[in-house]
C-alpha positions as CSV (number, residue, x, y, z in Angstrom):
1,X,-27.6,2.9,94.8
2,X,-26.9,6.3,93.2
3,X,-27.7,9.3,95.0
4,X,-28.3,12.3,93.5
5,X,-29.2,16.2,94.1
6,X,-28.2,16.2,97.9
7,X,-29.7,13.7,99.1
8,X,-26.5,12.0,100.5
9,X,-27.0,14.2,103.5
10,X,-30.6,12.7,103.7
11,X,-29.3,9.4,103.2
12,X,-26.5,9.8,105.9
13,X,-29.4,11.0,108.6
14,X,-31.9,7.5,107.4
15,X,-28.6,5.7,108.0
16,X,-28.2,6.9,111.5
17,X,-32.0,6.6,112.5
18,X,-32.0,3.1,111.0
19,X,-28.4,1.6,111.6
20,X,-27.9,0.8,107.7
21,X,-24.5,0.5,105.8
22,X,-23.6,3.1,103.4
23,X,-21.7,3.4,100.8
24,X,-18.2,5.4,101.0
25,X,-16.4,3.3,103.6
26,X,-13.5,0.3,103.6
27,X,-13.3,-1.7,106.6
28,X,-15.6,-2.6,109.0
29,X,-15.4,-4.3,112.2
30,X,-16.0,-4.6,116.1
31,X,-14.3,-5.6,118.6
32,X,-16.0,-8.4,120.0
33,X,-16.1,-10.6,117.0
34,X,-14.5,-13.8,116.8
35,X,-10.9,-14.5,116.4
36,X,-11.5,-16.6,113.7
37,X,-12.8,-13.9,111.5
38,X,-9.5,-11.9,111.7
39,X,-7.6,-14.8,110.0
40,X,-5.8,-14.4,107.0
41,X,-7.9,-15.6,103.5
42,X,-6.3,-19.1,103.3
43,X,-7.8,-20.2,106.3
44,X,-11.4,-19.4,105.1
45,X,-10.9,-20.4,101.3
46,X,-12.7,-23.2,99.5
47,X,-11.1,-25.3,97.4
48,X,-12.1,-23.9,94.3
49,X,-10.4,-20.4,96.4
50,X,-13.6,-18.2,96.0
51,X,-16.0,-18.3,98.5
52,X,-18.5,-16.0,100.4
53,X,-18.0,-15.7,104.6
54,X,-21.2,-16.7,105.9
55,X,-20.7,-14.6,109.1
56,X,-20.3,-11.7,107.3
57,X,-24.1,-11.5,104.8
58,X,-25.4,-8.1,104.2
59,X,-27.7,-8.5,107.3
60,X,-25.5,-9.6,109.9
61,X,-23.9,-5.9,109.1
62,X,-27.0,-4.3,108.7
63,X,-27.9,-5.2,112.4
64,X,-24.4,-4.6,114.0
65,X,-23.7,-1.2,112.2
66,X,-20.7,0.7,114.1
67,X,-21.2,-1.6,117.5
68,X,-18.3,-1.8,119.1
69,X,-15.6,-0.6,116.7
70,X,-12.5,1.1,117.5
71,X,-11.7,4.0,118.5
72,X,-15.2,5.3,119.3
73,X,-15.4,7.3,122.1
74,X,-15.0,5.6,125.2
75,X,-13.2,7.8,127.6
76,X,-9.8,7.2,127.4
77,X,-7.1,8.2,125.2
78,X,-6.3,5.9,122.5
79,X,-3.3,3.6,121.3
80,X,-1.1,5.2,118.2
81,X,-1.8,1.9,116.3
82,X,-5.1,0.0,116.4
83,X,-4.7,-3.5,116.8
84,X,-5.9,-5.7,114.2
85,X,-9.2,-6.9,116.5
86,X,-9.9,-3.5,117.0
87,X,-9.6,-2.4,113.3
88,X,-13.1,-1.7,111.8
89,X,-14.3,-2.8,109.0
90,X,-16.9,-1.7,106.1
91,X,-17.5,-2.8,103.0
92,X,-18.3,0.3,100.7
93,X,-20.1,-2.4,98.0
94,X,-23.0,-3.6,100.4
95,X,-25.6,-1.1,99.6
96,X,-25.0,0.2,96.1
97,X,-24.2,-3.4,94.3
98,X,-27.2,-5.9,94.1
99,X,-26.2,-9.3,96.0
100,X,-23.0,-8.4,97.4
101,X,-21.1,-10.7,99.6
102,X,-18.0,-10.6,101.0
103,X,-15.3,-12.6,98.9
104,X,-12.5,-15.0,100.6
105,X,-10.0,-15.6,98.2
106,X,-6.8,-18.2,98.6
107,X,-3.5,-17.2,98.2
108,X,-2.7,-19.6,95.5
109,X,-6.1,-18.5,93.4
110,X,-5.6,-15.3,93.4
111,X,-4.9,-13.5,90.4
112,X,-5.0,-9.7,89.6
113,X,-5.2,-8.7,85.7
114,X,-3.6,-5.9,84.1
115,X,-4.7,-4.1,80.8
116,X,-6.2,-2.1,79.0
117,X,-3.0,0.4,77.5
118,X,-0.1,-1.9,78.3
119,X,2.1,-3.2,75.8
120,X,1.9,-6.8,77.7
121,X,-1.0,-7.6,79.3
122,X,-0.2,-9.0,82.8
123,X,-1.7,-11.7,85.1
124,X,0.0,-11.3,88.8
125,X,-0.5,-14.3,91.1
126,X,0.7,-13.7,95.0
127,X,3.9,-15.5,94.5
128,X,4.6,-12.7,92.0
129,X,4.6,-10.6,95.1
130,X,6.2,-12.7,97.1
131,X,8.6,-12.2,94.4
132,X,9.4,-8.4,95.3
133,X,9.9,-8.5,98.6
134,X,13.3,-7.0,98.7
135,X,11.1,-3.9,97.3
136,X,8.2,-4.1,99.9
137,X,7.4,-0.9,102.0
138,X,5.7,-0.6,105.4
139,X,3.3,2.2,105.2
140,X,2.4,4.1,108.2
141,X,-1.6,5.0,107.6
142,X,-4.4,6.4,109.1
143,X,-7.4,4.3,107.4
144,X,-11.0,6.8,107.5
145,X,-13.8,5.8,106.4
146,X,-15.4,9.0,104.7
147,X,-18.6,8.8,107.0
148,X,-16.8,8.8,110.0
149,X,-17.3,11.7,112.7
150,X,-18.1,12.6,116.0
151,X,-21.1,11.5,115.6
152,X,-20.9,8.4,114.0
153,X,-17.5,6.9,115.6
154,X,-15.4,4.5,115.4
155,X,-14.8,3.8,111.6
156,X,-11.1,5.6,111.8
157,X,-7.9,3.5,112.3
158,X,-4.6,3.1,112.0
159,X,-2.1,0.8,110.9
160,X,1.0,-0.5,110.0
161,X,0.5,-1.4,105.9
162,X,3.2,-3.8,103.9
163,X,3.6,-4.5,100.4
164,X,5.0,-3.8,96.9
165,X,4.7,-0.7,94.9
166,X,2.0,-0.9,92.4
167,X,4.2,0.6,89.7
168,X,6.8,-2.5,89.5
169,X,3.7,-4.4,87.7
170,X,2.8,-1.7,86.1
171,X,6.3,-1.3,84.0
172,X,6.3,-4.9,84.0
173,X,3.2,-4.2,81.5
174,X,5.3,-1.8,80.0
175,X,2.2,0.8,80.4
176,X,1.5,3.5,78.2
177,X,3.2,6.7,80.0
178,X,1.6,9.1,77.0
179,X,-2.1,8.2,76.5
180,X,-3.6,6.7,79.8
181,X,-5.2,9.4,82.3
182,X,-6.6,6.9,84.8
183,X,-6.1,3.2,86.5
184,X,-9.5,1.7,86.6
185,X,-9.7,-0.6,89.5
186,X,-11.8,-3.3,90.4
187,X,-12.4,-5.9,93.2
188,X,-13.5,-9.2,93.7
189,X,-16.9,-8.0,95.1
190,X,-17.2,-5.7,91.9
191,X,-16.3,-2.4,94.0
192,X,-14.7,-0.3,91.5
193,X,-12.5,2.9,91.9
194,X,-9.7,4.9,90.5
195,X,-6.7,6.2,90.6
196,X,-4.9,8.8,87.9
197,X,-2.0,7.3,86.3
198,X,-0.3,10.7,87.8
199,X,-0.4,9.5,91.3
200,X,1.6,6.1,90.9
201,X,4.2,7.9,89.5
202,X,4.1,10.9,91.6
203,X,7.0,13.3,91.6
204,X,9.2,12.4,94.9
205,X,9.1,15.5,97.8
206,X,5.4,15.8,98.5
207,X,5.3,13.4,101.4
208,X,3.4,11.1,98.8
209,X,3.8,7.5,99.3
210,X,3.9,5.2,96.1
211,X,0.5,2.9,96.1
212,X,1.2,-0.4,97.3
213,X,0.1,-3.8,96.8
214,X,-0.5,-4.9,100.4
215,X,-0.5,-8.6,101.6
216,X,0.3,-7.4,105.6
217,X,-1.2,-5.5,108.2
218,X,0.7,-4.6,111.5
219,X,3.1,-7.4,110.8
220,X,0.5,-10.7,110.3
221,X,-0.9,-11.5,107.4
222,X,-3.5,-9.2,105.9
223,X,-7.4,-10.8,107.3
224,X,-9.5,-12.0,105.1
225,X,-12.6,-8.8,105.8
226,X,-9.9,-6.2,105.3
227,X,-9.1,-7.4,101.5
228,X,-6.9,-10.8,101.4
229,X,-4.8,-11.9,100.3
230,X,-3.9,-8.7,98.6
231,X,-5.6,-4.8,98.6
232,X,-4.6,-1.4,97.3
233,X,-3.1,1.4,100.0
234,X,-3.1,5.2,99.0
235,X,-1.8,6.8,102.4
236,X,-3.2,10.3,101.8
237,X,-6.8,8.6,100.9
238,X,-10.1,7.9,102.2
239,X,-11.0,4.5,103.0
240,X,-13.2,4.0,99.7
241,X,-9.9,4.7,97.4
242,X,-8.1,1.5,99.0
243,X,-9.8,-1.3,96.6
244,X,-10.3,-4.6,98.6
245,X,-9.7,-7.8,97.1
246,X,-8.2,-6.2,94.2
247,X,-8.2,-8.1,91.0
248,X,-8.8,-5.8,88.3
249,X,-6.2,-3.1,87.1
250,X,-7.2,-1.4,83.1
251,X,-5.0,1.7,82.2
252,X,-8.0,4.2,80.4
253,X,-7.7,7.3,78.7
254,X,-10.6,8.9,80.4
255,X,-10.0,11.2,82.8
256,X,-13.4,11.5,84.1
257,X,-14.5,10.2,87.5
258,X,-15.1,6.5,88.0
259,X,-16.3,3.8,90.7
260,X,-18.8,2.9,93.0
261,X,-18.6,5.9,95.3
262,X,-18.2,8.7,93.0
263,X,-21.3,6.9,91.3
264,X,-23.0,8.0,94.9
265,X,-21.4,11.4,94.3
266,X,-18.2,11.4,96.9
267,X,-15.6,13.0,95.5
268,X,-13.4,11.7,92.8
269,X,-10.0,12.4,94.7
270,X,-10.5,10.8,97.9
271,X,-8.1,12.8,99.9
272,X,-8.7,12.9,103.4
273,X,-10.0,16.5,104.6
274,X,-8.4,18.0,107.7
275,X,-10.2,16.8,110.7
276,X,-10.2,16.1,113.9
277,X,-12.0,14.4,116.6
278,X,-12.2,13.7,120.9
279,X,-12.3,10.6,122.8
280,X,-11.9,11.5,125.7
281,X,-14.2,12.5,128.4
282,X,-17.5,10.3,126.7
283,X,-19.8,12.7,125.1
284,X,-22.7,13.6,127.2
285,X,-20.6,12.1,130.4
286,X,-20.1,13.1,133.7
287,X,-16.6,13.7,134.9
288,X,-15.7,15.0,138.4
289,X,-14.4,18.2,139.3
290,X,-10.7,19.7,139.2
291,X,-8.0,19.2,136.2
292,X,-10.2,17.5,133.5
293,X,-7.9,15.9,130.4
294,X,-9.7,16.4,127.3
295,X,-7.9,14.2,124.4
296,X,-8.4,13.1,120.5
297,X,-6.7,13.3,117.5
298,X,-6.9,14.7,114.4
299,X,-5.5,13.8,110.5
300,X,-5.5,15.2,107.2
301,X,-4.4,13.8,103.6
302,X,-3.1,16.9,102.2
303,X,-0.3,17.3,104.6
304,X,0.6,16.6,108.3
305,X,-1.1,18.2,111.1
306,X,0.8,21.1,112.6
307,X,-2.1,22.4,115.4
308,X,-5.1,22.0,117.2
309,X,-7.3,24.2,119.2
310,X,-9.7,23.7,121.4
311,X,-12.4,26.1,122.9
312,X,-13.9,25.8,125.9
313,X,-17.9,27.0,126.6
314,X,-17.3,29.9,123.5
315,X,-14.1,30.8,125.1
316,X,-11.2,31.6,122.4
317,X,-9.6,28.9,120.8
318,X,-6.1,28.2,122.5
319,X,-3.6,25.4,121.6
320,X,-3.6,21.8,122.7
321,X,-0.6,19.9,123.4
322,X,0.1,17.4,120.3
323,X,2.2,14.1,120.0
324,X,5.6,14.6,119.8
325,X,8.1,12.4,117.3
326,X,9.2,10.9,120.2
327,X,6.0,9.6,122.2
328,X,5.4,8.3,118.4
329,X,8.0,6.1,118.2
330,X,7.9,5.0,122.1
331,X,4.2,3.8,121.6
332,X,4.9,0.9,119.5
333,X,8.4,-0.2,118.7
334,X,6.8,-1.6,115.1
335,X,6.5,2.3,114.5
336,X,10.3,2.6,113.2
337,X,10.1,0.3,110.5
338,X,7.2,2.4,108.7
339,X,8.8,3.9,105.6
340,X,7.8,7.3,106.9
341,X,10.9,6.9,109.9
342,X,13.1,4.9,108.0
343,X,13.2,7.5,105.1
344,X,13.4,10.8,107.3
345,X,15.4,12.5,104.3
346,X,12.4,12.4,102.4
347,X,9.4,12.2,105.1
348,X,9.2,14.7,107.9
349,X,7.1,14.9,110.9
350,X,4.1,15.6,111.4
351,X,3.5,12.5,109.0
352,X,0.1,13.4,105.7
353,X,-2.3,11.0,106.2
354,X,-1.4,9.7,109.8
355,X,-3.5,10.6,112.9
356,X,-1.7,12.7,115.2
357,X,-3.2,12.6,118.8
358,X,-3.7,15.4,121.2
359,X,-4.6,16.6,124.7
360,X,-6.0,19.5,126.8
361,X,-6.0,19.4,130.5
362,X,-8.0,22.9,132.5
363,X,-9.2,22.8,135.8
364,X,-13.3,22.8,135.5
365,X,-15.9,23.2,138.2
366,X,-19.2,21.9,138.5
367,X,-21.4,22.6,135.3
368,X,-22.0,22.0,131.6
369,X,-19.1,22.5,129.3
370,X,-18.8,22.3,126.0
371,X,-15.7,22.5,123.9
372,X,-14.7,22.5,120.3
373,X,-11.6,21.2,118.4
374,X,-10.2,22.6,115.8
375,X,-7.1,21.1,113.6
376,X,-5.1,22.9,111.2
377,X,-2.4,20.7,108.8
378,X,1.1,21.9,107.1
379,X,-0.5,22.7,104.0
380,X,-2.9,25.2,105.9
381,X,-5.8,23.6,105.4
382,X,-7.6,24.8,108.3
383,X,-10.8,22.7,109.8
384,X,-13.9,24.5,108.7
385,X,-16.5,26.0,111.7
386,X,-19.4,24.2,109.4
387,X,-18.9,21.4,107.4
388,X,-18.2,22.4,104.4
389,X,-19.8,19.7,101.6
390,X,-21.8,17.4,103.7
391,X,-20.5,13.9,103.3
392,X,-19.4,14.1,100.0
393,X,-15.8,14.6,101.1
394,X,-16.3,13.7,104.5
395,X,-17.8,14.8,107.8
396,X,-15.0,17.8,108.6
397,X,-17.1,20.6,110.6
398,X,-15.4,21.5,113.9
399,X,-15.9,18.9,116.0
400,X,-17.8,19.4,119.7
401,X,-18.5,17.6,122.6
402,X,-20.7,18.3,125.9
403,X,-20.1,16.7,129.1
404,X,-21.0,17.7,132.8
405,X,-18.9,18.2,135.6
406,X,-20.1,17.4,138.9
């Protein structure tokens, strides 16, 4: 489906009205599906290790759009990482590419190629990864899908994400450093995406991560609907730049934009914009009188988050209280092995592309409130009042939420 002269924006509303997938998202999932979706591939795979879910056809998501994912807003403050049943799910390919299904893939099928500009033209199986795993990394990531917001929830997460830099295949190829501008990128269900040849080998001191090659997610075995057995992670990106199923990588010289989003016109980089969002008290709820604790968080790709404000009923915006290093690493003890802790010399707090959570407590009597959050991130990127570009680069208007005190 490609969408052109604005009419993502009119797209975005039809989807709301009519509960249809778009385009421009990664995972998608709810919390009361079966445990046996969440397995890893193997478990699912035929024999011949391709196969198509038959839970998961284009209607069954069509009619349970956002139900019950994590962490919509269900007044209370939410965990640092989601767990894995909570983790959504969406498939950026079941729109825009004609009979999509959602692959499983075996372990011992899978095969990613490599080519294009390489002087040796790879073919990595999953014991190749296996392989490296004295050089695996766990990432700590906040995963986004590009139409998430306040008003469409839930399709934000974060997790724990291990694997093998992309670049050890890569020289293994022995790519062409000089003439390739951009890794073209391909999955199983034909999604396609990018990612310039710049970024994989990224100088060191940005808080950049190097891409990885992921086979785990919080410590099991990466499940089947969030791209077994292995998927692309760019920490600082939105959900659609993190290729699921990944089996395709061709070093171009184009430097134009490429895949199955930017085809819908998101933007080509991907990078999460500075936003920030509440889940707690419910929007529209009724909470009772006295010291009312307003919480959420807030990320951004370009750097870590460094404040948020909140105003209450037009009042100026003040400062809320934000998560501390600390509280970080007491909420789950899988937190210190994240790359992000275990290199502090080259990774400092507030983390880029991680959430950061938040909360406001004032004492409220009975009436109508309304308040709005605003985040701001190290690189000063500073939430816009209005959203800025429509979807295109993500919902990232000042976020608000009404609620009654009685």
């Amino acid at each position: 489906m490609i969408l052109r002269n604005g009419s993502l924006s009119l797209l975005f509303s039809l989807a709301l009205l009519l509960s249809i997938p778009l385009v421009g998202c990664d995972d998608k999932g709810s919390a009361g599906d079966t445990a046996s979706d969440e397995t890893s591939a193997d478990a699912d795979a035929p024999a011949d290790g391709i196969g198509v879910d038959p839970a998961n056809q284009l209607t069954d998501n069509m009619l349970r759009m956002f139900n019950g994912v994590e962490p919509i807003t269900v007044g209370e403050e939410v965990s640092f990482l989601t767990r894995i049943d909570d983790f959504f799910y969406k498939n950026g390919a079941e729109i825009s590419i004609p009979d999509w299904r959602e692959p499983v893939i075996g372990r011992d099928t899978w095969r990613m190629a490599i080519s294009g500009l390489v002087e040796r033209p790879l073919e990595i199986t999953y014991a190749d990864i296996e392989a490296e795993s004295a050089s695996q990394i766990e990432v700590l990531k906040t995963m986004r899908c590009v139409i998430d917001s306040n008003e469409v929830q839930g399709l934000i997460g974060t997790a724990l994400w291990r694997g093998v830099p992309l670049r050890i295949f890569l020289e293994r190829a022995a790519i062409d450093r000089v003439n390739p501008r951009r890794l073209h990128l391909t999955g199983a269900d034909r999604f396609r995406n990018n990612v310039p040849l710049d970024r994989i080998f990224a100088p060191v001191g940005e808080q950049l991560i190097d891409p990885i090659l992921v086979t785990h997610m919080n410590g099991e075995p990466l499940p089947a609907r969030h791209g077994a057995p292995v998927r692309l992670i760019i920490n600082e990106s939105f959900g659609y730049k993190n290729v699921k199923w990944l089996t395709g990588i061709e070093a171009t010289s184009s430097d134009e934009p490429f895949g199955t989003d930017q085809d819908a016109e998101f933007v080509d980089d991907g990078v999460m914009r500075v936003n920030s969002r509440t889940t707690n008290p419910l929007q529209n709820g009724t909470v009772s009188a006295g010291m009312v604790v307003v919480s959420g968080f807030a990320v951004s790709g370009a750097a870590g988050i460094t404040r948020v404000e909140i105003s209450v009923n037009d009042a100026p915006f003040t400062d809320v209280e934000l998560l501390s290093e600390e509280d970080m690493l007491a909420a789950d003890p899988q937190i210190s092995q994240s790359v992000q802790v275990a290199e502090a010399d080259r990774f400092s707090f507030p983390f880029r592309g991680v959430w950061r959570t938040w909360n406001y407590t004032f004492e409220a009597g009975p009436g109508s409130y309304e308040v709005r959050i605003r985040a701001t991130d190290a690189a000063g990127n500073v939430q816009p009042l209005v959203d800025d570009n429509g979807i295109a680069d993500g919902v990232n208007g000042v976020g608000r939420l009404g609620f009654r005190v009685s």
